[in-house]
Backbone atoms as SQL, in Angstrom:
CREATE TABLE atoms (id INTEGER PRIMARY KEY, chain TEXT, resi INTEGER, resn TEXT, atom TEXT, x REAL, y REAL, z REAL);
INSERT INTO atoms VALUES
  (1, 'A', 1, 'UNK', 'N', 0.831, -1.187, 0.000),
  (2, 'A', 1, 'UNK', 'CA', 0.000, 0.000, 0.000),
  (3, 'A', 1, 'UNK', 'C', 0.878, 1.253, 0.000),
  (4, 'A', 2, 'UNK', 'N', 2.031, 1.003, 0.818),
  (5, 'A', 2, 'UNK', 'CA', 2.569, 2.465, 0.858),
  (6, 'A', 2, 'UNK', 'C', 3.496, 2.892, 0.040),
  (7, 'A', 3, 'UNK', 'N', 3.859, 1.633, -0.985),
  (8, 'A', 3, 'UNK', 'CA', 5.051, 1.925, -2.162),
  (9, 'A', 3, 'UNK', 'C', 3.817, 2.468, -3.047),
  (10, 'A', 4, 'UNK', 'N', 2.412, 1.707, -2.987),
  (11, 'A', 4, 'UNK', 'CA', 1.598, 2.226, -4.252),
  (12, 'A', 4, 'UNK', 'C', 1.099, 4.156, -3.940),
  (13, 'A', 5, 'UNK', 'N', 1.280, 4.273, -3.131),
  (14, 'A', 5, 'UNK', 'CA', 1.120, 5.766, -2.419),
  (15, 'A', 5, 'UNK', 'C', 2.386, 6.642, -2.893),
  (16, 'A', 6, 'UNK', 'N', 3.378, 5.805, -2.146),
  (17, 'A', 6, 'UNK', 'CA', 4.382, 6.865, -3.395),
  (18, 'A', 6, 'UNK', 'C', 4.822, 6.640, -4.253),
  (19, 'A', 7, 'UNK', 'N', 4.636, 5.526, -4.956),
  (20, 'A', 7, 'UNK', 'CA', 4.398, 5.672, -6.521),
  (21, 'A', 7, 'UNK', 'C', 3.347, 6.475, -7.210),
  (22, 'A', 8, 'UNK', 'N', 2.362, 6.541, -6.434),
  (23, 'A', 8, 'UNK', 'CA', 1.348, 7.263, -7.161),
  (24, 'A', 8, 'UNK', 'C', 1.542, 9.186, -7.250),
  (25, 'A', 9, 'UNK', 'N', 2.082, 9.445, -5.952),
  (26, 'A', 9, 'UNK', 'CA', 2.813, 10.599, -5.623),
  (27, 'A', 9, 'UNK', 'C', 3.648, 10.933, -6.588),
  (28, 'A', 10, 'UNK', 'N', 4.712, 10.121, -7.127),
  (29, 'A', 10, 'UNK', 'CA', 5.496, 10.305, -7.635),
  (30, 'A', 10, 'UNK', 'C', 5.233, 10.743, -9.103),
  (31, 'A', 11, 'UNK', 'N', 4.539, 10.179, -9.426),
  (32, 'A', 11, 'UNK', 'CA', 3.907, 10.126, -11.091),
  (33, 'A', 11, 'UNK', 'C', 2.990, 11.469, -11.307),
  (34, 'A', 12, 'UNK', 'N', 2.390, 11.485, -9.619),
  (35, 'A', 12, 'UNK', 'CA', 1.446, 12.797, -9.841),
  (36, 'A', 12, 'UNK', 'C', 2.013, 14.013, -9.857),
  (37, 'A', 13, 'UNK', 'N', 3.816, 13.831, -9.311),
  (38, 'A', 13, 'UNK', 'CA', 4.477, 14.858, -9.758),
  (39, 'A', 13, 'UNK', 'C', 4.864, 14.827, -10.836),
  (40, 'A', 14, 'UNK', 'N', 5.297, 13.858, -11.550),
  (41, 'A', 14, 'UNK', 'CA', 5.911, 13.958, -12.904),
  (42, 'A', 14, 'UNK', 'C', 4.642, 14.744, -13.868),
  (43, 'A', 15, 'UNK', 'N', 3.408, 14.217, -13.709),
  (44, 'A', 15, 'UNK', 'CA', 2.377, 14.518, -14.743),
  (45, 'A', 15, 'UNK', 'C', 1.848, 16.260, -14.647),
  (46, 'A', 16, 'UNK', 'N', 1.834, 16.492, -13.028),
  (47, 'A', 16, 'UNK', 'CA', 2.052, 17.761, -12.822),
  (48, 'A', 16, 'UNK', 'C', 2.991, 19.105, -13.318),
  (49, 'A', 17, 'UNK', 'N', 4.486, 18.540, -13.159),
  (50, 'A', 17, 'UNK', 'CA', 5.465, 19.325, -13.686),
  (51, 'A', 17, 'UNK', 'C', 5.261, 19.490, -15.266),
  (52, 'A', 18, 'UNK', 'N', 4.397, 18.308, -16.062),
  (53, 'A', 18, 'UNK', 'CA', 4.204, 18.847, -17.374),
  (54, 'A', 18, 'UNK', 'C', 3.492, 19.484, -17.738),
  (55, 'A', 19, 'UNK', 'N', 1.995, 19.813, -17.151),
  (56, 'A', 19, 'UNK', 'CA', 0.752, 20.123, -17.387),
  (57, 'A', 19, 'UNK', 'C', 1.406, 21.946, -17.547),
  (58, 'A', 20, 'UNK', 'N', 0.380, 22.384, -18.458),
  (59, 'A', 20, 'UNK', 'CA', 0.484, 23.695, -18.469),
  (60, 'A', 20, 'UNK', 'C', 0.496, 24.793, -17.093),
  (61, 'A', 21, 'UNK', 'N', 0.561, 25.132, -17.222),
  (62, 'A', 21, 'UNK', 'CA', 0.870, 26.648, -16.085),
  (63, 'A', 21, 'UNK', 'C', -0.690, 26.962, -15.860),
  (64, 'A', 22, 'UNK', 'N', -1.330, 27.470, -16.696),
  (65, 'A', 22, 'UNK', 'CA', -2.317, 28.042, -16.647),
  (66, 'A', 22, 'UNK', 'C', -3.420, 27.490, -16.451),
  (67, 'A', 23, 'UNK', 'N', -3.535, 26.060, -15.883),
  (68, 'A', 23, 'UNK', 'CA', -4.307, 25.448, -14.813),
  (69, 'A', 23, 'UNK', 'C', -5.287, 25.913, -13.875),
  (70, 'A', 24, 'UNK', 'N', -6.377, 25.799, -13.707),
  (71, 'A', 24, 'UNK', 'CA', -6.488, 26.783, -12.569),
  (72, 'A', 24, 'UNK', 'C', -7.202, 25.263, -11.614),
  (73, 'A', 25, 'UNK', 'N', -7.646, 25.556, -10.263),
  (74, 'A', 25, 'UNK', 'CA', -8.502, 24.563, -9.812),
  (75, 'A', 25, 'UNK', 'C', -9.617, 25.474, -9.644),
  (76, 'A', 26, 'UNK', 'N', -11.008, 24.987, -9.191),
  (77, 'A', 26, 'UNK', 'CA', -12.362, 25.386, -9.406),
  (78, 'A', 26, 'UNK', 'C', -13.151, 24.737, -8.472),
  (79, 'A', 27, 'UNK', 'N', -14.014, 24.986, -7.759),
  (80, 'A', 27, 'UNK', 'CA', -15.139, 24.394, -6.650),
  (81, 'A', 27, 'UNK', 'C', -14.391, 24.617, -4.726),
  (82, 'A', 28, 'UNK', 'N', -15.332, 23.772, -4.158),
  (83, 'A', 28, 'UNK', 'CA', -15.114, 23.853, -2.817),
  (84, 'A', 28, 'UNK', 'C', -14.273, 22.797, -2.459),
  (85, 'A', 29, 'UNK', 'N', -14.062, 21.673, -2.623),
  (86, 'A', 29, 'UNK', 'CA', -13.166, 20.531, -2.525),
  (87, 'A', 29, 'UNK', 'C', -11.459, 20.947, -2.421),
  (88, 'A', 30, 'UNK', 'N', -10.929, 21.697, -3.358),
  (89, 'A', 30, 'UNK', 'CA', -9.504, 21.952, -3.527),
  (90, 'A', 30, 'UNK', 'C', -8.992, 23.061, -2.305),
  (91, 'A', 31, 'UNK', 'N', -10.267, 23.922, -2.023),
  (92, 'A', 31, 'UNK', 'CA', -10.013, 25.154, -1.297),
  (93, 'A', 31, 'UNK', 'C', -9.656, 24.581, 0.384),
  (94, 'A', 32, 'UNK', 'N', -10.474, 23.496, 0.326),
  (95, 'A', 32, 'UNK', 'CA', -10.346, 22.780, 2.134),
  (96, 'A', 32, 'UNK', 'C', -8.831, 21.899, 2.108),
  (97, 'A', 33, 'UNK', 'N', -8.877, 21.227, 1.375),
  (98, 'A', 33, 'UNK', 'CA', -7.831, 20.637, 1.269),
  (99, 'A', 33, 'UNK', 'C', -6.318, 21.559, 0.890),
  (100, 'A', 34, 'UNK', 'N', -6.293, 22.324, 0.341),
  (101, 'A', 34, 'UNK', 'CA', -5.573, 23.870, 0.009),
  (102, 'A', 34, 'UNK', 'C', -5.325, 24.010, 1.369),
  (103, 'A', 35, 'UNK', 'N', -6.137, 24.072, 2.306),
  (104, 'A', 35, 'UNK', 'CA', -5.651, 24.745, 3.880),
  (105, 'A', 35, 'UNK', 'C', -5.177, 23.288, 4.430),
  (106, 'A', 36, 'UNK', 'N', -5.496, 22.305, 4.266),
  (107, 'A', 36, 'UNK', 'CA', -4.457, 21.785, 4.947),
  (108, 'A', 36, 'UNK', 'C', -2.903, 21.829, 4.788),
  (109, 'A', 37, 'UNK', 'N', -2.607, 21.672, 3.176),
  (110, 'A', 37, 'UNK', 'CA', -1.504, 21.908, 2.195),
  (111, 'A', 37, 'UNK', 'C', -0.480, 22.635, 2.852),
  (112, 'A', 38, 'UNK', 'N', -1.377, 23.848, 3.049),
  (113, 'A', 38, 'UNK', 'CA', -0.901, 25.088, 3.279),
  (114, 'A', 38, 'UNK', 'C', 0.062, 24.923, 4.734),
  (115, 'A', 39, 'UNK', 'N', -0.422, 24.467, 5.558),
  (116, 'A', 39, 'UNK', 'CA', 0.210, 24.236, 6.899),
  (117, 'A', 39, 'UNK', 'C', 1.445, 23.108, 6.534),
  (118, 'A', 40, 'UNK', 'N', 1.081, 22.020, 5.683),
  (119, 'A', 40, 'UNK', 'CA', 2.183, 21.058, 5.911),
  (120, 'A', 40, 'UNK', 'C', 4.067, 22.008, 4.919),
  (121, 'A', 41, 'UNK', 'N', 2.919, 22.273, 3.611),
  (122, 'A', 41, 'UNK', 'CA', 4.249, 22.582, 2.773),
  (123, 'A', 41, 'UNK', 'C', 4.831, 23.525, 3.341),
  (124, 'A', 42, 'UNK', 'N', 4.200, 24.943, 3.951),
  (125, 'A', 42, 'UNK', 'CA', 4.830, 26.067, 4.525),
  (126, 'A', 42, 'UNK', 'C', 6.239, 25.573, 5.310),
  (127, 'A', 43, 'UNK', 'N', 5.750, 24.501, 6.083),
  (128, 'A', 43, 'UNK', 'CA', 6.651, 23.982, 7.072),
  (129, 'A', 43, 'UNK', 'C', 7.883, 23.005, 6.445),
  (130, 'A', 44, 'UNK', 'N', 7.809, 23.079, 5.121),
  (131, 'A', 44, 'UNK', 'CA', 8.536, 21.927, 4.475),
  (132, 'A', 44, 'UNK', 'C', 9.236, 22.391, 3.204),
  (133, 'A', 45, 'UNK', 'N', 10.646, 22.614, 2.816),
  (134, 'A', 45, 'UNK', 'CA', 10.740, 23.405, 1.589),
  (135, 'A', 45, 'UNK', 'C', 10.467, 22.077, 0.644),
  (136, 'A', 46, 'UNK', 'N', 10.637, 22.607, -0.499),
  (137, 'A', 46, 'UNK', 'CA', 10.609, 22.046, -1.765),
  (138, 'A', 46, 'UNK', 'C', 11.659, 20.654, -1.373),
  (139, 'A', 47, 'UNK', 'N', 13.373, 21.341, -1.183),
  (140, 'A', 47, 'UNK', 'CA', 14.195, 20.456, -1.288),
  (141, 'A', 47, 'UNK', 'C', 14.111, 18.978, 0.109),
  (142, 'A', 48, 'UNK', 'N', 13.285, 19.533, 0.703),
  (143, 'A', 48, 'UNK', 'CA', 12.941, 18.734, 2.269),
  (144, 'A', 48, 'UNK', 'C', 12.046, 17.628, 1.689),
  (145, 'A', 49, 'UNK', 'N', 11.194, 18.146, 1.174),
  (146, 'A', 49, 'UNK', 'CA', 9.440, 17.302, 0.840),
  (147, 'A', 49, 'UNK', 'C', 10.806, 16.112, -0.265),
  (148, 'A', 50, 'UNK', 'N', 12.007, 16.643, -1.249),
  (149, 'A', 50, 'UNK', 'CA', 12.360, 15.702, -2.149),
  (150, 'A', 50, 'UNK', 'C', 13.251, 14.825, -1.594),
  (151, 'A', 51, 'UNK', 'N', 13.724, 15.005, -0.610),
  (152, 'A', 51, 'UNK', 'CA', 14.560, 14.585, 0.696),
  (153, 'A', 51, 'UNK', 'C', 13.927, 13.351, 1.140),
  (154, 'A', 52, 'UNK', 'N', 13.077, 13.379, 1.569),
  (155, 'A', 52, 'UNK', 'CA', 12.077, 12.976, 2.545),
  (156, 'A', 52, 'UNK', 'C', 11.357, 12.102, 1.607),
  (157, 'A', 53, 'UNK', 'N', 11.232, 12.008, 0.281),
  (158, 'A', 53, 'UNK', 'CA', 10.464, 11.112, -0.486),
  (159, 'A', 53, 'UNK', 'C', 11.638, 10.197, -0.951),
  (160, 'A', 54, 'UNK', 'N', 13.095, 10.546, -0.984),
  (161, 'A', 54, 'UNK', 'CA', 13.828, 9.652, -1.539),
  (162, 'A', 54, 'UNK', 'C', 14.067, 8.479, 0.136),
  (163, 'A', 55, 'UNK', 'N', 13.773, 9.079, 0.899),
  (164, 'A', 55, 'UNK', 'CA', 14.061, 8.296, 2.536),
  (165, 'A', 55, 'UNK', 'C', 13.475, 7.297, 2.325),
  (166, 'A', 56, 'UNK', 'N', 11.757, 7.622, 1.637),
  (167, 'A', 56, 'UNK', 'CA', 10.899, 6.702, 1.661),
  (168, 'A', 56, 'UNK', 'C', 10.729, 5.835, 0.544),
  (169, 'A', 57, 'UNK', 'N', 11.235, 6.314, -0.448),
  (170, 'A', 57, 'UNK', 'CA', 11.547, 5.057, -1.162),
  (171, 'A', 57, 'UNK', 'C', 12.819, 4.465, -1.005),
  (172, 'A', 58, 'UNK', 'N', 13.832, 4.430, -0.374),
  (173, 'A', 58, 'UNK', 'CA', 14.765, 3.486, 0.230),
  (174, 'A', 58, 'UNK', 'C', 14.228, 2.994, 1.021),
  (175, 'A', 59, 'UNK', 'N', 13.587, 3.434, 1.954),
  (176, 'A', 59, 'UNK', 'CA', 13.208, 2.416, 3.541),
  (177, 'A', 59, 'UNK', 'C', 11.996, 2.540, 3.299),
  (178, 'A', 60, 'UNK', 'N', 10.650, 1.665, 2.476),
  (179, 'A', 60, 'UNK', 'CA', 9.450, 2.018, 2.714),
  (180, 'A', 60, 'UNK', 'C', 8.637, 1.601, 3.852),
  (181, 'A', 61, 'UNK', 'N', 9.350, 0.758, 4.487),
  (182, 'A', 61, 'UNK', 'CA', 9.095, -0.139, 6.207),
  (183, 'A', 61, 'UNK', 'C', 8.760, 1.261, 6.607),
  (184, 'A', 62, 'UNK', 'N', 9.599, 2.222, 6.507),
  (185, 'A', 62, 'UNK', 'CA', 9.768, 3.184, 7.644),
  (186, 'A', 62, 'UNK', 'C', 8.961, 4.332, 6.992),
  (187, 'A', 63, 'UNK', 'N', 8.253, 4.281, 6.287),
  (188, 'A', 63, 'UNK', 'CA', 7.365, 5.317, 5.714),
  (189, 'A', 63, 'UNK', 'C', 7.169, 6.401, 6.976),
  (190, 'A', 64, 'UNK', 'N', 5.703, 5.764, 7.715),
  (191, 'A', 64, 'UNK', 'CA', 5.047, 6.229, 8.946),
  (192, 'A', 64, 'UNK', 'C', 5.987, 6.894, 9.733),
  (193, 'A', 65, 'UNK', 'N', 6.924, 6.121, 10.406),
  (194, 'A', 65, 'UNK', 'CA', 7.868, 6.933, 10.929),
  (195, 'A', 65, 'UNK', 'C', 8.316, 8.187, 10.336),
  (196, 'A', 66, 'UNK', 'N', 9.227, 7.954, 9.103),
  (197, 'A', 66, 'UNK', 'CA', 9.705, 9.222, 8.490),
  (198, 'A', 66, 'UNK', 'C', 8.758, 10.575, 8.513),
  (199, 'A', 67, 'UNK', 'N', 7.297, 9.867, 7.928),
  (200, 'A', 67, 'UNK', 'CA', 6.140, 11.168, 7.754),
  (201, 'A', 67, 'UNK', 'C', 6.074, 11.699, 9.086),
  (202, 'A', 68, 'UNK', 'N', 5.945, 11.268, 10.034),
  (203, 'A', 68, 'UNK', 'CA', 5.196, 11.856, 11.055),
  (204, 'A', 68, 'UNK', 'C', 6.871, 12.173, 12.514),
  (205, 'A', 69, 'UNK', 'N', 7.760, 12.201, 11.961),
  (206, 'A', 69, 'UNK', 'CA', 9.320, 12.871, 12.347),
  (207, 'A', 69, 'UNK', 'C', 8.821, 14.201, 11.811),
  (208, 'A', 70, 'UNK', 'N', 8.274, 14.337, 10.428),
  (209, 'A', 70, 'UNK', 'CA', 8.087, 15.915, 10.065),
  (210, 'A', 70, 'UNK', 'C', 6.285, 16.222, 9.818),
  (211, 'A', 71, 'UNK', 'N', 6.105, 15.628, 10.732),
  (212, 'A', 71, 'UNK', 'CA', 4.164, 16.238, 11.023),
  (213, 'A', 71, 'UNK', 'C', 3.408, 16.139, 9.790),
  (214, 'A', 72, 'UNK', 'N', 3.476, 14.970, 9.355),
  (215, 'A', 72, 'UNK', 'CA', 3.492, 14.726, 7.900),
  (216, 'A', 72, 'UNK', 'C', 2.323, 12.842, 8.105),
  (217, 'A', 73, 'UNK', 'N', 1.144, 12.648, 7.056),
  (218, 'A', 73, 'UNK', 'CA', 0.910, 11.092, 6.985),
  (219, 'A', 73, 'UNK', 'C', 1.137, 11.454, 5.442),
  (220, 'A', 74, 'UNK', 'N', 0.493, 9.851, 5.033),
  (221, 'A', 74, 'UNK', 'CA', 0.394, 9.787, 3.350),
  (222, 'A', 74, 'UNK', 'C', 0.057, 10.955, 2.885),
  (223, 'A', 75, 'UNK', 'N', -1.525, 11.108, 3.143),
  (224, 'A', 75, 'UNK', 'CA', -2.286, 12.018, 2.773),
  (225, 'A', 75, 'UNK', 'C', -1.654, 13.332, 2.634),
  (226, 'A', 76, 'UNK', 'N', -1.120, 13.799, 3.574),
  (227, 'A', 76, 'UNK', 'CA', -0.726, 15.387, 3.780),
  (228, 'A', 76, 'UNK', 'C', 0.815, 15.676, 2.796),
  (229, 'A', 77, 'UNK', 'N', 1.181, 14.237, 2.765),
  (230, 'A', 77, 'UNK', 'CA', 2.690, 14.223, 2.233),
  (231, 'A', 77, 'UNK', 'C', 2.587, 14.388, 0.797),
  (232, 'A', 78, 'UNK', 'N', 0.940, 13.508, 0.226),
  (233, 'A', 78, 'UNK', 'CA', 1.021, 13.216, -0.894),
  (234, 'A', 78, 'UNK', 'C', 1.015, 15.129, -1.581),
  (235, 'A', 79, 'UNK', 'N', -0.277, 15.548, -0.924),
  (236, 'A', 79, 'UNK', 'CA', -1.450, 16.527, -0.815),
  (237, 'A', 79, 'UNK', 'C', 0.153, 17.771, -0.920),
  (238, 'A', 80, 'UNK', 'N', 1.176, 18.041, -0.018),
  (239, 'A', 80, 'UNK', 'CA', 2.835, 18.603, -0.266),
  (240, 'A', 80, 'UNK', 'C', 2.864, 18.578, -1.720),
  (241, 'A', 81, 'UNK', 'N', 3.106, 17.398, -1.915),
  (242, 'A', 81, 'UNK', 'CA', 3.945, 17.160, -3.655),
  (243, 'A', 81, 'UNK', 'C', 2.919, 17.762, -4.644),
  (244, 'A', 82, 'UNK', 'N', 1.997, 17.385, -4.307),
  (245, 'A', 82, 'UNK', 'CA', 1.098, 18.219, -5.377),
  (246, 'A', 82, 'UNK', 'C', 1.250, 19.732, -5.529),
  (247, 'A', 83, 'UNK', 'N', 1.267, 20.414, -4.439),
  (248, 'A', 83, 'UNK', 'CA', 1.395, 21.625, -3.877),
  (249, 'A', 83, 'UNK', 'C', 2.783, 22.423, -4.643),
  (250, 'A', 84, 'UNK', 'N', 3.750, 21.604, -4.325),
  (251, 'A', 84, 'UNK', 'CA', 4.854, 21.587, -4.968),
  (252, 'A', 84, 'UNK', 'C', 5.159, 21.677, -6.279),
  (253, 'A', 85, 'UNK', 'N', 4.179, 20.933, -6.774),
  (254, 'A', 85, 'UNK', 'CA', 4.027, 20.710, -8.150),
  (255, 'A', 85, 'UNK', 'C', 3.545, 21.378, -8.822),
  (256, 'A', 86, 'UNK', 'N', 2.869, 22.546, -8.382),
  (257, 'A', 86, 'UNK', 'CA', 2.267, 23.456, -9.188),
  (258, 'A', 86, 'UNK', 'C', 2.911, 24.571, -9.408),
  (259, 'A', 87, 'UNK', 'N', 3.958, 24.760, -8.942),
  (260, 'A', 87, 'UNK', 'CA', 4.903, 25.901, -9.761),
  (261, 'A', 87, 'UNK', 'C', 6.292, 25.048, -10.117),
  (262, 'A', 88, 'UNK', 'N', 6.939, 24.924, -11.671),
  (263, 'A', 88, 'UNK', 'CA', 7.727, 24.861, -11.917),
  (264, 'A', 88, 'UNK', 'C', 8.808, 24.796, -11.520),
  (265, 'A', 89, 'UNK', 'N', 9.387, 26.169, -10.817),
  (266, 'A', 89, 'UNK', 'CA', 10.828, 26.041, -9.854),
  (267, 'A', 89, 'UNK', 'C', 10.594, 25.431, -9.080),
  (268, 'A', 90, 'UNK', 'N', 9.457, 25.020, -8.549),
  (269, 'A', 90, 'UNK', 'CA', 9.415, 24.827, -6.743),
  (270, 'A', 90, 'UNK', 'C', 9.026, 23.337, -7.164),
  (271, 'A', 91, 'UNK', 'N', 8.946, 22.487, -8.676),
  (272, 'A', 91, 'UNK', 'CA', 8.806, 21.215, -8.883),
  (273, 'A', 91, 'UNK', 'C', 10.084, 20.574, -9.357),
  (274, 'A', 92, 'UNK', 'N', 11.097, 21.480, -9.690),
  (275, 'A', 92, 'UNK', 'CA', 12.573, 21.110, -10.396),
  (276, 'A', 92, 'UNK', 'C', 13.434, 20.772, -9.148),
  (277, 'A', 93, 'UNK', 'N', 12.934, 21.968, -8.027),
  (278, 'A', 93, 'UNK', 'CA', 13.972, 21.703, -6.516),
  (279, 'A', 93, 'UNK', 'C', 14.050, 20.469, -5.939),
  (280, 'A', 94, 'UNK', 'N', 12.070, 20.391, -6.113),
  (281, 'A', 94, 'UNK', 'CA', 12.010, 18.972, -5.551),
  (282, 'A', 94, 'UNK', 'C', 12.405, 17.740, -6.293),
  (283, 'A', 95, 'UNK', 'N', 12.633, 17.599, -7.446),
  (284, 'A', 95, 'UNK', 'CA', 13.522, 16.376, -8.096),
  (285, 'A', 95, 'UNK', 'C', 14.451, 16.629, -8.009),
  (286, 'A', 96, 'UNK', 'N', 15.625, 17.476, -7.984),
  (287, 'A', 96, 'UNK', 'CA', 16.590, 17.511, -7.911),
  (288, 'A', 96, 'UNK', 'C', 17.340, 17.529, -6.385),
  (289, 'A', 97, 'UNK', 'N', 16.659, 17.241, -5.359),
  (290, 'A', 97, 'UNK', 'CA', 16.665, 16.840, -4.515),
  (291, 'A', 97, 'UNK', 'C', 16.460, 15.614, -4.050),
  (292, 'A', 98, 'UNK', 'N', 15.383, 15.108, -4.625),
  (293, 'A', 98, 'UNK', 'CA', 15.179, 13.628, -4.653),
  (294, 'A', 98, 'UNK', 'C', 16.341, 12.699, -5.604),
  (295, 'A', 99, 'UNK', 'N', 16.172, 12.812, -6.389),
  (296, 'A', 99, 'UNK', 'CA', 17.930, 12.367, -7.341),
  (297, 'A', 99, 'UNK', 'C', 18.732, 12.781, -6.409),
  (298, 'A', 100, 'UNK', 'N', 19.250, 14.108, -5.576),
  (299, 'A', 100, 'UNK', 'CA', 20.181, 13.591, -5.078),
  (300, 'A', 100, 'UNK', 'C', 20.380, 12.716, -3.589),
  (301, 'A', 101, 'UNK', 'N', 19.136, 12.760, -3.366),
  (302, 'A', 101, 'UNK', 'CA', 19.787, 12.205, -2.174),
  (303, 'A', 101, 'UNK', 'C', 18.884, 10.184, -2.238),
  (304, 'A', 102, 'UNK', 'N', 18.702, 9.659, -3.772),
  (305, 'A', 102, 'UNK', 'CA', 18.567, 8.530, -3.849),
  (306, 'A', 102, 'UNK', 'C', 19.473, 7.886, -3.806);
């Protein structure tokens, strides 16, 4: 379950970093979840969140642990990368962080 979580994370960044810019999101659903976002990524740079995903795909035993060392579950971690993912620079930091520290 938790390799398919960040595999799925992972891809949702790749598919993200391609999608156009000019994206927008729309309704009440994104805006609640937006405030959670908001609290985890603030607390987490770009290069941390890519840090922290390469941990977890070396040790995926230790997922839970790792997430919640930085106030972090699946959900909130995944819900980061997305976050991340929506501006360009702040989606390049985070792979290039993750490459380096795989």
């Amino acid at each position: 379950m938790r390799k398919s979580v960040i595999s799925t994370a992972a891809l949702a960044l790749l598919l993200m970093v391609g999608c156009n810019k000019n994206q927008q999101t729309t309704g009440t659903e994104p805006a609640k979840s937006s405030a959670a976002v908001s609290a985890s990524s603030s607390s987490m740079s770009p290069e941390e969140l890519g840090t922290l995903g390469a941990q977890i795909k070396k040790e995926p035993s230790q997922a839970d642990r790792l997430l919640s060392q930085h106030g972090l579950d699946e959900k909130s971690f995944a819900a980061a990368i997305r976050k991340v993912s929506e501006k360009p620079d702040d989606a390049k930091r985070y792979a290039a962080a993750y490459k380096r520290a795989s």
